[in-house]
C-alpha positions in Angstrom: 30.8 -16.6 19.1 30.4 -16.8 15.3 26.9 -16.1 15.7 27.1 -13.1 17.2 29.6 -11.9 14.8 27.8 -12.9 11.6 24.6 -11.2 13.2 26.4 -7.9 13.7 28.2 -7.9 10.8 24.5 -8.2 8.9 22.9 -5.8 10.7 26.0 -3.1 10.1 25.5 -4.1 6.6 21.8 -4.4 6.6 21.2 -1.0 8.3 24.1 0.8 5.9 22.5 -0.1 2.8 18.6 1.3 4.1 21.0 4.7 4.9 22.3 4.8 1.7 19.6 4.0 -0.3 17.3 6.9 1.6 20.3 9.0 0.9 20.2 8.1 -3.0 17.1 7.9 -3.4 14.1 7.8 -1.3 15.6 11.6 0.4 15.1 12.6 -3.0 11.4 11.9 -3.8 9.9 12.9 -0.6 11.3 16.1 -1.4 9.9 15.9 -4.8 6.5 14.7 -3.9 6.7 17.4 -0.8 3.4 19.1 -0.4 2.6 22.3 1.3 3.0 20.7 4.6 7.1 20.0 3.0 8.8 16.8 2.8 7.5 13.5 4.0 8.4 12.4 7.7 11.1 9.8 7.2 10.0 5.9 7.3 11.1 4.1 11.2 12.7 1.8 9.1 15.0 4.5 7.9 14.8 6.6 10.6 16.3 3.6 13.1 18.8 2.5 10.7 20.4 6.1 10.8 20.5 6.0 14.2 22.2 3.0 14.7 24.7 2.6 11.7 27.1 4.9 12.9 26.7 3.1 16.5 27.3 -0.6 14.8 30.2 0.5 12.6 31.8 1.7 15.3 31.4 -1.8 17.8 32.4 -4.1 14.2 35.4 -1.9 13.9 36.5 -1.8 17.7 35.5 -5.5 17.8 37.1 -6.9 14.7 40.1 -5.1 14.7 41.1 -3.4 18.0 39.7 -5.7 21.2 37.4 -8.2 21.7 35.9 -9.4 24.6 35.6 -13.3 25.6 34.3 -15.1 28.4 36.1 -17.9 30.2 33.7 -21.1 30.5 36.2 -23.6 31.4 38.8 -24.3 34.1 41.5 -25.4 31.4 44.0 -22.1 32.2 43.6 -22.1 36.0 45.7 -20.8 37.8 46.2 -18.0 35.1 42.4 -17.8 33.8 39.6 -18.6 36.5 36.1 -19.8 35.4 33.9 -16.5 34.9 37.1 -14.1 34.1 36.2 -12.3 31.0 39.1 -11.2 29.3 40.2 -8.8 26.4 41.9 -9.8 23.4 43.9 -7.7 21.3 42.7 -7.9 17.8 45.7 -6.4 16.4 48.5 -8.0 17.5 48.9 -10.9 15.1 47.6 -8.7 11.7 44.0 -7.4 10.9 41.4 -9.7 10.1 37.7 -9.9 8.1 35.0 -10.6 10.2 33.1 -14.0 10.3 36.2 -15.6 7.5 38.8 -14.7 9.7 41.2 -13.8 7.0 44.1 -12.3 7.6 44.8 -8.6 4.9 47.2 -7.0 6.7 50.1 -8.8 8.7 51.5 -6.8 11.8 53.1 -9.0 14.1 54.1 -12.7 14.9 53.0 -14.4 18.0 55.7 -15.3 20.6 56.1 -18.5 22.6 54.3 -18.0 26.0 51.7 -15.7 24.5 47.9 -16.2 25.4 46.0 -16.7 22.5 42.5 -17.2 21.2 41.7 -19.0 18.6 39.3 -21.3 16.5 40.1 -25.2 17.0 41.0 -27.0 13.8 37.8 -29.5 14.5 35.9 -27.1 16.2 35.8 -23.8 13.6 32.7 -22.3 15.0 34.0 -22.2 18.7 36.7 -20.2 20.4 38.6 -21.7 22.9 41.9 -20.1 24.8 45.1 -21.6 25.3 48.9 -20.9 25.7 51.6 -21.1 22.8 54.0 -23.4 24.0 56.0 -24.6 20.7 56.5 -21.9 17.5 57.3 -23.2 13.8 60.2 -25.5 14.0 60.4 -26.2 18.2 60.3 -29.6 19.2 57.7 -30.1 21.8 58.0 -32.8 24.4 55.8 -34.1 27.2 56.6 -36.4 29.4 56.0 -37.0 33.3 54.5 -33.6 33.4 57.4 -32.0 32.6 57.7 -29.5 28.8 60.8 -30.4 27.1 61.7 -27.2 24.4 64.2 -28.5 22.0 65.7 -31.1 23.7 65.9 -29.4 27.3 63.5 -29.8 30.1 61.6 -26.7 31.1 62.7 -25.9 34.8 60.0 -25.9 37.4 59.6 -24.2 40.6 57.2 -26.0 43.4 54.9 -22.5 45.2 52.1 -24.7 47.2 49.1 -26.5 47.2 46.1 -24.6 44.9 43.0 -23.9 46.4 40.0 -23.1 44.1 37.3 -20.9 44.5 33.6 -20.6 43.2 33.5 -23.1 39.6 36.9 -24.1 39.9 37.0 -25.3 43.8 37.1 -28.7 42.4 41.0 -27.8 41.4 41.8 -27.6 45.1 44.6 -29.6 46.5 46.2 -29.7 42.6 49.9 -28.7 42.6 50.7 -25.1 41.9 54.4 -24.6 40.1 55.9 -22.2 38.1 56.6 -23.5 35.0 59.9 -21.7 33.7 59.0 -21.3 29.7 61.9 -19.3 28.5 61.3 -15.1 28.7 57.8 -16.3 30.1 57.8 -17.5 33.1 54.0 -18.4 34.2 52.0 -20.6 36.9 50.3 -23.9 35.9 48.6 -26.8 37.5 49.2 -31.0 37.9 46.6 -33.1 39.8 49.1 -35.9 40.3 46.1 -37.8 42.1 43.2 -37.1 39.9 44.5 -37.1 36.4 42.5 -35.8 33.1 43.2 -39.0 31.1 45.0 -42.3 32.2 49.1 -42.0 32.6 50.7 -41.7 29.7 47.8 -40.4 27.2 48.7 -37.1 26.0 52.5 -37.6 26.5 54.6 -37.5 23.4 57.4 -35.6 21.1 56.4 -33.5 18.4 57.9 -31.1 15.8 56.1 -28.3 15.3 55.5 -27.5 11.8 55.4 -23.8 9.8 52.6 -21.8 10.0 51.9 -24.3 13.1 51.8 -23.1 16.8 51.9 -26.0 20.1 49.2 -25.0 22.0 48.6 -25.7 26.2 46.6 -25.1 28.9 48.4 -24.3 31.9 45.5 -26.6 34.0 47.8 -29.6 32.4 45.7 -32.6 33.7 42.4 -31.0 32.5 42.8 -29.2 28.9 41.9 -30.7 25.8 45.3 -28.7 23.3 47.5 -29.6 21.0 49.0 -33.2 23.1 45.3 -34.6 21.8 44.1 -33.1 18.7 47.3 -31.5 17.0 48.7 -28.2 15.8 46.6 -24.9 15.3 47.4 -23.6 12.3 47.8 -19.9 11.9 45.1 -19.0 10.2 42.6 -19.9 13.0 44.1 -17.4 15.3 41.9 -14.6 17.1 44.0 -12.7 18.7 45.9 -12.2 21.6 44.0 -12.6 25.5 45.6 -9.3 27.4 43.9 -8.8 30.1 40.9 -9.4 32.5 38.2 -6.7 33.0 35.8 -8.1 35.0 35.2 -11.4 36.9 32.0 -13.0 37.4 31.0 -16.2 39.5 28.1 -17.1 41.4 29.4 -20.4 42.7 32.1 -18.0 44.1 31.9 -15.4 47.6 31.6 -12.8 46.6 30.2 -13.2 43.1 33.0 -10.4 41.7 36.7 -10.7 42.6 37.4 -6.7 42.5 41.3 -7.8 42.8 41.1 -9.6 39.3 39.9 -6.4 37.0 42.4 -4.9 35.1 45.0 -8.1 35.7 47.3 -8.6 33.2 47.5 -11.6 31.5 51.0 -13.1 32.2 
């Protein structure tokens, strides 16, 4: 949502400098020119922007550097993520960044393997899309028979049923749901041993993950386009990290709103 950002971030910007100028300047000659009626009644112009400044300051700062929201659009992080969750991402957790540039200027924190994160695609910039950090600077990141190796050791996997989908995502239904055993974060993901994203064996590999590098998955393994296709996200195109879900919202789905899924933390 670039757009959205770079329009907010003009409009804060836009609206500050009428304020200011009225402040410096325009304030200043209707009370000079003030007849016996007193000053001038302030211009809408100016008169809106004062209203809302404060208002728009306030929803850059909480958006660029506390929590943003996001929408899911795709199925890619099933089971964890459903199609119409919309989620919260801590803006904070990986260090402050500028608006629109994304540039980090102050560094707080590092992210950890297993973490959700959003982030900008390295062929992709004006997008966001949502994954999970598998592989951190210096892992070596296998896949192979659906199956994670972590530096050198296959990822243990725990078998809990057969998935069945709901609203956008009932297509998923029948897919294999497993725990995948990630060490310290243990989390759910999905194969579709019968109806596979690409043909066997695309998408499998080894790789090394290099610094200032993050391996990124989604945990719907057969239907997310990461970092087995298109390569490493560098840290710079980071966003934040996904938290939580505050509100879910499908109409393919009965009942549109799944009450049970706001305020679910992100595993």
């Amino acid at each position: 949502m670039v757009w959205f950002e770079t329009i907010l971030v003009a409009l804060t910007a836009f609206t500050g400098l009428v304020w200011l100028l009225d402040r410096l300047v325009l304030a200043k000659r209707r009370a000079a020119a003030a007849g016996p009626q007193g000053p001038a009644k302030e211009p809408l112009l100016v008169d809106y922007s004062k209203a809302f400044f404060p208002i728009l300051v306030l929803v850059l700062g909480l958006r660029s550097f506390v929590a943003e929201p996001f929408r899911i659009p795709s199925s890619s992080m099933m089971p964890t993520l459903l199609i119409g969750d919309f989620i919260l991402v801590n803006k904070f957790a990986y260090g402050l960044r500028w608006p629109i540039t994304n540039k980090k200027f102050l560094a707080i924190g590092e992210p950890q393997r297993g973490d959700v994160v959003v982030f900008r695609p390295p062929m992709r910039p004006r997008e966001d899309w949502i994954k999970r950090i598998i592989g951190l600077p210096g892992d070596r990141i296998g896949y192979h028979d659906n199956r994670v190796w972590l530096n050198g050791k296959p990822l243990p996997y725990v078998v809990d049923g057969i998935y069945t989908g709901v609203g956008q995502g009932a297509d998923a239904s029948g897919a294999t749901e497993l725990t995948e055993e990630l060490p310290g974060r243990p989390h759910r993901v999905l194969e579709h041993p019968d109806l596979p994203f690409l043909p066997q064996g695309q998408g499998e590999g080894d790789w090394v993950v290099p610094p200032g590098h993050y391996f990124v998955m989604g945990d719907n393994r057969d239907n997310s386009e990461d970092s087995r296709f298109w390569g490493f996200l560098p840290e710079a195109n980071l966003r934040g990290k996904a938290f939580m879900v505050w509100m879910n919202f499908d109409r393919s789905a009965d009942p549109w709103i799944d009450t049970s899924r706001i305020g679910m933390r992100i595993p």
